[in-house]
C-alpha positions as CSV (number, residue, x, y, z in Angstrom):
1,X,83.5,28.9,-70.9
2,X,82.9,31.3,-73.5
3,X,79.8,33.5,-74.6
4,X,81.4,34.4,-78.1
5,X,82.2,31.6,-80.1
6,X,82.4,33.4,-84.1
7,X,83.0,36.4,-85.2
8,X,82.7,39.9,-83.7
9,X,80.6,42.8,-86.2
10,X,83.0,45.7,-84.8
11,X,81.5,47.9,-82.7
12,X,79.8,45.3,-80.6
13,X,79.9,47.4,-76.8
14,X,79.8,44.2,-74.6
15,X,82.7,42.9,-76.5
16,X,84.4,46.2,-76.6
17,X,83.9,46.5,-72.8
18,X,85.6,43.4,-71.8
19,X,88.8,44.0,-73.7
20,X,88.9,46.8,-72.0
21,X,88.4,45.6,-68.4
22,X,91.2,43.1,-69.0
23,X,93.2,46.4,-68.6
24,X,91.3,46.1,-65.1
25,X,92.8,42.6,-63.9
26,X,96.1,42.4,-65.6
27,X,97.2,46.4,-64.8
28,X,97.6,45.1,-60.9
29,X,100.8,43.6,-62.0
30,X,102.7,46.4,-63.5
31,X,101.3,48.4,-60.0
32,X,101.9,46.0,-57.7
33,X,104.7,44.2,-58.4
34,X,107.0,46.1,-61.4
35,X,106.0,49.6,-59.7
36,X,105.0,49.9,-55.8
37,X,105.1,47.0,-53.6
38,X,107.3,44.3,-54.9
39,X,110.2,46.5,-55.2
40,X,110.4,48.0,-51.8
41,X,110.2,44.3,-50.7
42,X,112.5,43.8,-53.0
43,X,115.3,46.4,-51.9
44,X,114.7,45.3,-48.2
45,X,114.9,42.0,-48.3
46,X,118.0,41.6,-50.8
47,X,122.1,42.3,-50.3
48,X,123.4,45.5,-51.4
49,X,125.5,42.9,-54.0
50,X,124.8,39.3,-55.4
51,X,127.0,36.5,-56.6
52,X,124.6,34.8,-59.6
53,X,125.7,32.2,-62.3
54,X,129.6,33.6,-62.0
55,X,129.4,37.0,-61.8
56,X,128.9,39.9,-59.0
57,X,125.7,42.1,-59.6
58,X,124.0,45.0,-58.0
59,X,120.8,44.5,-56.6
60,X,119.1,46.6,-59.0
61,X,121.5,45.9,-62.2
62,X,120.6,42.3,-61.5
63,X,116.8,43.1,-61.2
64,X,117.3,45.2,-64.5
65,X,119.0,42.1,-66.6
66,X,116.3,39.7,-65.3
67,X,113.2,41.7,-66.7
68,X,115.3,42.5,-69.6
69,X,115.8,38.8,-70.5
70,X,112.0,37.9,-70.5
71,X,111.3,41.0,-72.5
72,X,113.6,39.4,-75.1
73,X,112.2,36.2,-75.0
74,X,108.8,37.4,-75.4
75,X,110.3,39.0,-78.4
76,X,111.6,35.9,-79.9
77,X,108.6,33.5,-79.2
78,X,105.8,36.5,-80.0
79,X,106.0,35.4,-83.9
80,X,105.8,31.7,-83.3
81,X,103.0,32.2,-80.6
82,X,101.5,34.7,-83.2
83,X,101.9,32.4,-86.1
84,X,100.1,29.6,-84.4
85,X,97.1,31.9,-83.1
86,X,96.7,32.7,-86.6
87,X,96.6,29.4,-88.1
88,X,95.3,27.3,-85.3
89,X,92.8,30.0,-84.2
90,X,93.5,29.8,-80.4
91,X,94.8,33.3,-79.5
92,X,92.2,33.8,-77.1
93,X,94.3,30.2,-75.3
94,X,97.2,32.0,-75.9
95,X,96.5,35.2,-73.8
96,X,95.5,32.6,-71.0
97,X,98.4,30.4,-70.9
98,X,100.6,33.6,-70.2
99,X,97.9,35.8,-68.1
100,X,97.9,32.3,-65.7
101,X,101.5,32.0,-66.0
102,X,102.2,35.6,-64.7
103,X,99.2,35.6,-62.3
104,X,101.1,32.0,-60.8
105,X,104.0,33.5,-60.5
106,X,103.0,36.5,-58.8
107,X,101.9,34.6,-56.1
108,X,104.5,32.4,-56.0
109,X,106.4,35.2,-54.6
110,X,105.2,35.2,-51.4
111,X,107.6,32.8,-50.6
112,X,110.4,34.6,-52.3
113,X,112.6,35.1,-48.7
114,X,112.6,31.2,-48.9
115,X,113.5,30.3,-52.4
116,X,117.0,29.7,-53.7
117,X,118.8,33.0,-55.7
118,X,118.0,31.2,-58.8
119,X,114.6,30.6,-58.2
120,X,113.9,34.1,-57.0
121,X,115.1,35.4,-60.0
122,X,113.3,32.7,-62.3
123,X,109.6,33.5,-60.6
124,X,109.9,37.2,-61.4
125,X,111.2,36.3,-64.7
126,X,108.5,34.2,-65.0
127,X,105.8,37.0,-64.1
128,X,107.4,39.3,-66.7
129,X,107.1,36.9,-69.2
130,X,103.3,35.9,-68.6
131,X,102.8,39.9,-68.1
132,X,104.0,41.1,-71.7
133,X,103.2,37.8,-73.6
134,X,99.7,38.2,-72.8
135,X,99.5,41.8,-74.1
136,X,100.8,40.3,-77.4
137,X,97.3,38.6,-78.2
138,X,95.0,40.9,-76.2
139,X,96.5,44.1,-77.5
140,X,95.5,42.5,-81.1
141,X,92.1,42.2,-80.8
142,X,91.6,46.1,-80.4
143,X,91.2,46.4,-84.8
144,X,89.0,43.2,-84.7
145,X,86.0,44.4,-82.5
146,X,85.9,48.2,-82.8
147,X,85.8,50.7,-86.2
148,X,89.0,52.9,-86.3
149,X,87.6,56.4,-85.2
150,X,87.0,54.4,-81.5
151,X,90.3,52.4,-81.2
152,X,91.9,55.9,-79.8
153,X,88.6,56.3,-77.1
154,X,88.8,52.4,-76.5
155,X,92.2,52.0,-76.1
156,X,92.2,55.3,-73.4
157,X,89.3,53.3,-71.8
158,X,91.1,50.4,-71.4
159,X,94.4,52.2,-69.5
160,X,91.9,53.9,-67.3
161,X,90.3,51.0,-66.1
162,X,93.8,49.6,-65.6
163,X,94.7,53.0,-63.5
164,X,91.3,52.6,-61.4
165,X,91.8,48.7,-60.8
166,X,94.9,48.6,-59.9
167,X,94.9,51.4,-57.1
168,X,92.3,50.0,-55.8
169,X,94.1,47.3,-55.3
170,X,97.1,49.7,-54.0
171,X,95.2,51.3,-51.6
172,X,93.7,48.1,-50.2
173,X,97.8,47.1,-50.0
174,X,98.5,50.2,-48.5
175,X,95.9,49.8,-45.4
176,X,97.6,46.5,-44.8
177,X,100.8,47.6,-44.9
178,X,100.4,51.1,-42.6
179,X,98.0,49.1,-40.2
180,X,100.4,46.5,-39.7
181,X,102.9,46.4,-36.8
182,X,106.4,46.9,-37.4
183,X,107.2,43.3,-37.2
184,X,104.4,42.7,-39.9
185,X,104.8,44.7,-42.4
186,X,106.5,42.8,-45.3
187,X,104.5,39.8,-44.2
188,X,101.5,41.8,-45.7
189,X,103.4,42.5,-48.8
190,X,103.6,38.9,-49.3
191,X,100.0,39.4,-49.0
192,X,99.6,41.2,-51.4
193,X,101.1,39.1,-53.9
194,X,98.8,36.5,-53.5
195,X,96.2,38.9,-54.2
196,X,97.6,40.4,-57.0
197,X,97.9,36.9,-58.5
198,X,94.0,36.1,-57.7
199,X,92.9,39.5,-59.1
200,X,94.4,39.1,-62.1
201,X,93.1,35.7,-63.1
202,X,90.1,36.3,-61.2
203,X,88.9,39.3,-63.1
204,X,90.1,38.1,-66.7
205,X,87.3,35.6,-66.6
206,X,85.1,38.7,-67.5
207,X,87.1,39.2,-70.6
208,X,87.5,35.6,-71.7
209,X,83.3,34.9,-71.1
210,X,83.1,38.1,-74.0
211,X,86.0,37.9,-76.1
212,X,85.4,35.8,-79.7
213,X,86.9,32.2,-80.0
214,X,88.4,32.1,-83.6
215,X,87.6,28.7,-85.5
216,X,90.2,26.4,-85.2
217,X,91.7,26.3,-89.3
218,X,94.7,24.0,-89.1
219,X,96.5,21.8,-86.6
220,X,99.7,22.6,-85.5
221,X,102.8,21.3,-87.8
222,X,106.1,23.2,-88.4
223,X,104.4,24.9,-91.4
224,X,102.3,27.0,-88.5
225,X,105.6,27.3,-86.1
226,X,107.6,28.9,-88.7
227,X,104.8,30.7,-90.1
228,X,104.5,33.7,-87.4
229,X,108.3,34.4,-88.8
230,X,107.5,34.4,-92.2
231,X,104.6,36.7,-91.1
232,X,106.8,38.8,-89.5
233,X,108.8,39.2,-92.8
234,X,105.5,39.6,-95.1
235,X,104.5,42.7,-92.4
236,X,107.8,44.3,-92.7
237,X,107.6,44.3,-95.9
238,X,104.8,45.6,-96.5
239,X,105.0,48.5,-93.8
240,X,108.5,49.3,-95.9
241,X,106.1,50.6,-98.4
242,X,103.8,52.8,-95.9
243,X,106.2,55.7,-95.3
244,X,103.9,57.2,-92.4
245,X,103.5,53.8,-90.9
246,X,107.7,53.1,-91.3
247,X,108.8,56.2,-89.8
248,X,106.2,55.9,-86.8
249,X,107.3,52.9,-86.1
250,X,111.1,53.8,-86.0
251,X,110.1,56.8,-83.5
252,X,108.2,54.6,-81.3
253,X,110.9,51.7,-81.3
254,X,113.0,54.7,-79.6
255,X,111.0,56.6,-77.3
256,X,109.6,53.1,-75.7
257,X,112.6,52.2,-74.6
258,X,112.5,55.0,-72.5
259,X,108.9,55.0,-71.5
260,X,108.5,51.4,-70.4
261,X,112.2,51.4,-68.5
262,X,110.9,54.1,-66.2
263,X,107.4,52.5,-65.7
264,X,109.4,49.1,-64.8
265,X,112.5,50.7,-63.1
266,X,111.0,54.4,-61.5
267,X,110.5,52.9,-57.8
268,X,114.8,52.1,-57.7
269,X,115.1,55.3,-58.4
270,X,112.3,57.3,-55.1
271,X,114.3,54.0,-52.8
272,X,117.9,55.0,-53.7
273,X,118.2,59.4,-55.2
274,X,115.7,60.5,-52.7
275,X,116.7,61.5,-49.5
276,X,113.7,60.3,-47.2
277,X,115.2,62.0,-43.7
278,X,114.5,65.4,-45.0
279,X,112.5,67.1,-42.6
280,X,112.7,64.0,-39.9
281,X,114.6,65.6,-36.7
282,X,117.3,62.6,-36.6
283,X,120.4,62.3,-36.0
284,X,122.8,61.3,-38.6
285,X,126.1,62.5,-36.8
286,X,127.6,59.1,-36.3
287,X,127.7,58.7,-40.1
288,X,131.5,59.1,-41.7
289,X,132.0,62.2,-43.0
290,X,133.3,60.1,-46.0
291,X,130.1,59.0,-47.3
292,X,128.5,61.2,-49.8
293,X,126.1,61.6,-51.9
294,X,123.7,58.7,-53.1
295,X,125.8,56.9,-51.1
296,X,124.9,58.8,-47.8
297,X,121.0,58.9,-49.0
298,X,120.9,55.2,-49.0
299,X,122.7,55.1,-45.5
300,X,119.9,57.5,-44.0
301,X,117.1,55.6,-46.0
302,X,117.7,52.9,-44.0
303,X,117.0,54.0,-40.7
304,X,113.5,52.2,-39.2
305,X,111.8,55.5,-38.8
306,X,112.7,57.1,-42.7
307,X,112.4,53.7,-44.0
308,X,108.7,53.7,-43.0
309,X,108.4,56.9,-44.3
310,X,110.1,55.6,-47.7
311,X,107.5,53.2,-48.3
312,X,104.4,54.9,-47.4
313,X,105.8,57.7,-49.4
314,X,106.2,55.4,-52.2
315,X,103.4,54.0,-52.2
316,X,101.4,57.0,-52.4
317,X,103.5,58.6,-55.2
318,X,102.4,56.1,-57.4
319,X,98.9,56.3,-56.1
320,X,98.9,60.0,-57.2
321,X,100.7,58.5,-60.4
322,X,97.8,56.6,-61.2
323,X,94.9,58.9,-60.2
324,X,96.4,61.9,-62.9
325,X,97.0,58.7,-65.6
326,X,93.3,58.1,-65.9
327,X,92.4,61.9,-67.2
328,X,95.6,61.9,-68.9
329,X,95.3,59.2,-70.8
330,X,91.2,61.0,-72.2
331,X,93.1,64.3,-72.2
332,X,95.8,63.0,-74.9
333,X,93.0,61.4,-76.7
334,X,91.0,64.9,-76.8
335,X,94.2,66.3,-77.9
336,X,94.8,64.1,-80.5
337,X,91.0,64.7,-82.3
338,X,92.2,68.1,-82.9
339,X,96.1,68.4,-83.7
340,X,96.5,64.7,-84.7
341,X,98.0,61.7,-82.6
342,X,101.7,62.6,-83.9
343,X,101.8,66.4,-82.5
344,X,100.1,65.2,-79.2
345,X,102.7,62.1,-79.0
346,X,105.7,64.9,-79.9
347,X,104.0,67.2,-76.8
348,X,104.7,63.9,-74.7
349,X,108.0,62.8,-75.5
350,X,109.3,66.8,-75.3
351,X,107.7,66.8,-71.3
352,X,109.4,63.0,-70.7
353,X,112.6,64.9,-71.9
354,X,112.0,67.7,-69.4
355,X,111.3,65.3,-66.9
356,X,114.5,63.2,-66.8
357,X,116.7,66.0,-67.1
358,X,114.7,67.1,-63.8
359,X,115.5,64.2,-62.0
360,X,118.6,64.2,-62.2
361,X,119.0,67.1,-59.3
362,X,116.0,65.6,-57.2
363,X,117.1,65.1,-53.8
364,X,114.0,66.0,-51.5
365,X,110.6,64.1,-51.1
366,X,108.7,67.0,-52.7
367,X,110.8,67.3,-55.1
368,X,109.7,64.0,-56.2
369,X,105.9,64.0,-55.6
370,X,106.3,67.1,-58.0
371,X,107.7,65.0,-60.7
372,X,105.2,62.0,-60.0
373,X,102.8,64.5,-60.4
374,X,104.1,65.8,-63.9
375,X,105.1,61.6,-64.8
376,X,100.9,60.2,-64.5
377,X,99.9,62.8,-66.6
378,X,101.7,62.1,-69.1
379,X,101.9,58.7,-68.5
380,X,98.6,57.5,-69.5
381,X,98.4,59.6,-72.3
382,X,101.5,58.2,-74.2
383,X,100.7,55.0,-73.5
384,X,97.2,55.2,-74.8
385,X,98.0,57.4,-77.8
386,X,100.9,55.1,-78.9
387,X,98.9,51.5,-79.1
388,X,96.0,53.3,-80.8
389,X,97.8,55.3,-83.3
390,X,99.4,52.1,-84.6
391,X,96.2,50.4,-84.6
392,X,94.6,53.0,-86.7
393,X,97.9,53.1,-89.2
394,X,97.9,49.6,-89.8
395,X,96.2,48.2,-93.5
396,X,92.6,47.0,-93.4
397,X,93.2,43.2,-92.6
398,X,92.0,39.8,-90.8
399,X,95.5,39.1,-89.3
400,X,95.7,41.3,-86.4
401,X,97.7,38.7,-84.5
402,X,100.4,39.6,-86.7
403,X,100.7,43.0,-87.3
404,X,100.3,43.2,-83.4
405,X,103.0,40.9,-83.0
406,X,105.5,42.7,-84.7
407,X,104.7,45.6,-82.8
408,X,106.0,44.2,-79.7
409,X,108.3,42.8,-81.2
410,X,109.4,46.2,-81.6
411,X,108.7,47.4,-78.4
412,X,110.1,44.5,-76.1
413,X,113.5,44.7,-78.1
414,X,113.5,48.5,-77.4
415,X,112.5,47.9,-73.7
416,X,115.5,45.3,-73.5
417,X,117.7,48.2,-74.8
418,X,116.7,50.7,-72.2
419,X,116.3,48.6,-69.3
420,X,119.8,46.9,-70.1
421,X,121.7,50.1,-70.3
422,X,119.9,51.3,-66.9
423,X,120.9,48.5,-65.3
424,X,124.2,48.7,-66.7
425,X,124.9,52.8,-65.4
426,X,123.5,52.2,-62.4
427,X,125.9,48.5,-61.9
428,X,129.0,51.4,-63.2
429,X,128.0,54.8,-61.9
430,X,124.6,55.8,-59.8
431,X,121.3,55.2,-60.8
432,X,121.1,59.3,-62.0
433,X,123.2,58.5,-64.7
434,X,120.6,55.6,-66.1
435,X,118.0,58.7,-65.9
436,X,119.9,60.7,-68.2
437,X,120.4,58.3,-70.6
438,X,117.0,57.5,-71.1
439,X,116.4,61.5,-71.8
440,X,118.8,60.7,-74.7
441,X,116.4,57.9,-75.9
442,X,113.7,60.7,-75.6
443,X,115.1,63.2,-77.9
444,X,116.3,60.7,-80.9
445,X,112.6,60.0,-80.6
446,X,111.4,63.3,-80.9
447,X,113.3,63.6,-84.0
448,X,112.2,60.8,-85.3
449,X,108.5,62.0,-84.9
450,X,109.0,65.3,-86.8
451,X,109.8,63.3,-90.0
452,X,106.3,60.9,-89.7
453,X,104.6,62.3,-92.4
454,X,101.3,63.6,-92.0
455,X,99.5,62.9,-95.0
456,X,98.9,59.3,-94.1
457,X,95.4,58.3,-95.1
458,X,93.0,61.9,-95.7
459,X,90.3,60.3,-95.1
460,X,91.3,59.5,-91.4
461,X,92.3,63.0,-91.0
462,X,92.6,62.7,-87.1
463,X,95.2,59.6,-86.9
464,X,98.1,62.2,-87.8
């Protein structure tokens, strides 16, 4: 059931309010299962190397293709879905099919130990997909219900929630896990799956009850299927002629390939380059001498008593992760009122730069609550910063769907790039390789941002 059934006059705060909180419910996933829980469950419970369709994987390059995949395909089907939400006037259905297909998956896993290899793979495939494809249609609606000069505040508002929801939500996993006995402990991850599942459908009903439901304008035919394409063509086109807009959107294609691969693919790298042991009086004596390296940090990592350590550790870095996104994300919005939302967005790409050049040396645990530390503040911010300043770039229109769409378009194809070549270093060499390429990603985006121009719309003088 639905409270809105028309139009939305922009600027409407109850309606502004529940896009945002759907930030709340759906930011769980990313925490839970992408970031924190699922993949220490993940690295626990799964061989070292698996045999899958043919071919010999990693755990983790395997991991890396499989989100990779459903990024793609989210690409693909975003200007059909787009096209029909348009014409059909159901996006609002839209952004439930995938938040229920997600949310079903994500509880699906707590069987994952029992499920085939196939099937394991397929339900976090699955969650991926119902993740990101939701995102295409609610990330839309931010120019329909609120006036340019808030979509920067809003959109910060909206990744804040997400940040406070979504520890909670840790935390409560964390009690479970650390109260637990030894023999317990990953049953209460599989807890925590089911929860993460019910909290995200759950708490989108809030957002649903508020948001608008567009008139239906035409049934669905071939004409509407082929039509978010040809949409996707028209918006190309027409961004070909907004220099600002075009060089932007080149910049971000880049540096999101690098941002969203770390968010997805960060935890692999605390479980497998950090050396948990450091500090712990054990001893490691009866290792070969021949083992070095990540290699040897893997060895001691499983030990019972560090691999405890790991995860609480783990967990609580991206705690701390999430507690310094929240001002972040309001402190690159300040920023950006007063030097403009490409200088602040140039300031955040520079520090990702400085960050995965850093972690390349990191061996110790400070070392990495250092960098965690360094990684939510800017986290939030770029995050934030980037969805609004396309939002505010984009022509005065009615088809938000659209323009939205080919937006992540962009970004899913560029998160497919960078997750694919991390998985790919870390299947050939070590996962500190995959780190510095995605510092390479960083800097051609840098670049790219020094030649958006900044004369793009006066009269908005903040948006550049």
């Amino acid at each position: 059931m639905s409270k809105n059934t028309g139009a939305v006059v922009k600027g409407d705060k109850k309606v502004m309010n529940a896009w945002a909180f759907y930030d709340w419910a759906n930011s769980v996933y990313p925490l839970v299962i992408t970031t924190a829980i699922f993949p220490i469950f993940y690295g626990a419970k799964m061989p070292e190397i698996i045999e899958l369709f043919g071919g010999t994987f990693s755990k983790i390059g395997i991991y890396s293709y499989t989100i990779a995949i459903s990024l793609l395909l989210v690409a693909i089907l975003s200007p059909v879905l787009s096209g029909i939400a348009d014409f059909a006037g159901n996006k609002k259905s839209f952004m439930k099919l995938f938040n229920y297909i997600g949310a079903l998956s994500c509880m699906s896993l707590y069987f994952f130990e029992n499920l085939p290899v196939h099937f394991q793979f397929l339900v976090i495939f699955t969650a991926n997909l119902g993740f990101w494809g939701s995102l295409v249609f609610y990330n839309s609606y931010l120019p329909e219900i609120a006036e340019r000069k808030d979509h920067d505040k809003l959109s910060a508002k909206g990744f804040s929630l997400g940040y406070i929801g979504s520890v909670i939500l840790l935390v409560i996993s964390l009690v479970l896990v650390i109260g637990a006995e030894a023999d317990q402990k990953f049953l209460m991850m599989r807890y925590t799956f089911l929860v993460t599942g019910l909290w995200w459908i759950g708490f989108a009903q809030v957002s649903y009850y508020f948001l608008p439901d567009s008139p239906k304008q035409e049934k669905i035919n071939l004409h509407i299927l082929s039509s978010g394409y040809k949409e996707l063509k028209s918006v190309w086109r027409e961004f070909m002629t907004i220099k600002s807009l075009k060089r932007y959107l080149r910049a971000f294609f880049v540096y999101s390939m690098a941002v969203q691969t770390i968010m997805t693919m960060a935890q692999f790298f605390g479980l497998n380059a950090v050396d948990w042991s450091v500090g712990l009086d054990i001893d490691f004596s009866n290792v070969s001498n021949a083992i070095t390296g990540d290699n040897l940090i893997i060895l001691k990592n499983k030990n019972p008593i560090v691999a405890e350590r790991m995860q609480v550790s783990m967990i609580t870095s991206i705690i701390l992760i999430q507690l310094i996104a929240i001002p972040g994300a309001f402190l690159f919005s300040y920023l950006a009122q007063f030097w403009g939302n490409i200088k602040v967005l140039m300031i955040a790409v520079s520090m990702w730069i400085i960050i995965c050049c850093t972690a390349y040396f990191i061996n110790t645990p400070m070392e990495f609550y250092t960098l965690a530390f360094f990684v939510g503040l800017i986290q939030g911010g770029i995050q934030s910063l980037s969805r609004s300043t396309y939002s505010k770039m984009i022509p005065d229109t009615t088809d938000t769907t659209s323009y939205f769409s080919f937006f992540d378009v962009l970004e899913k194809i560029g998160m497919t790039i960078g997750i694919i070549s991390f998985g790919f270093l870390e299947n050939a060499f070590s996962i500190r390789y995959s780190v510095m390429a995605l510092a390479f990603f960083f800097v051609i985006g840098l670049i790219l941002l020094f030649f958006v121009p900044r004369e793009h719309q006066k009269s908005q003088k903040n948006i550049v």
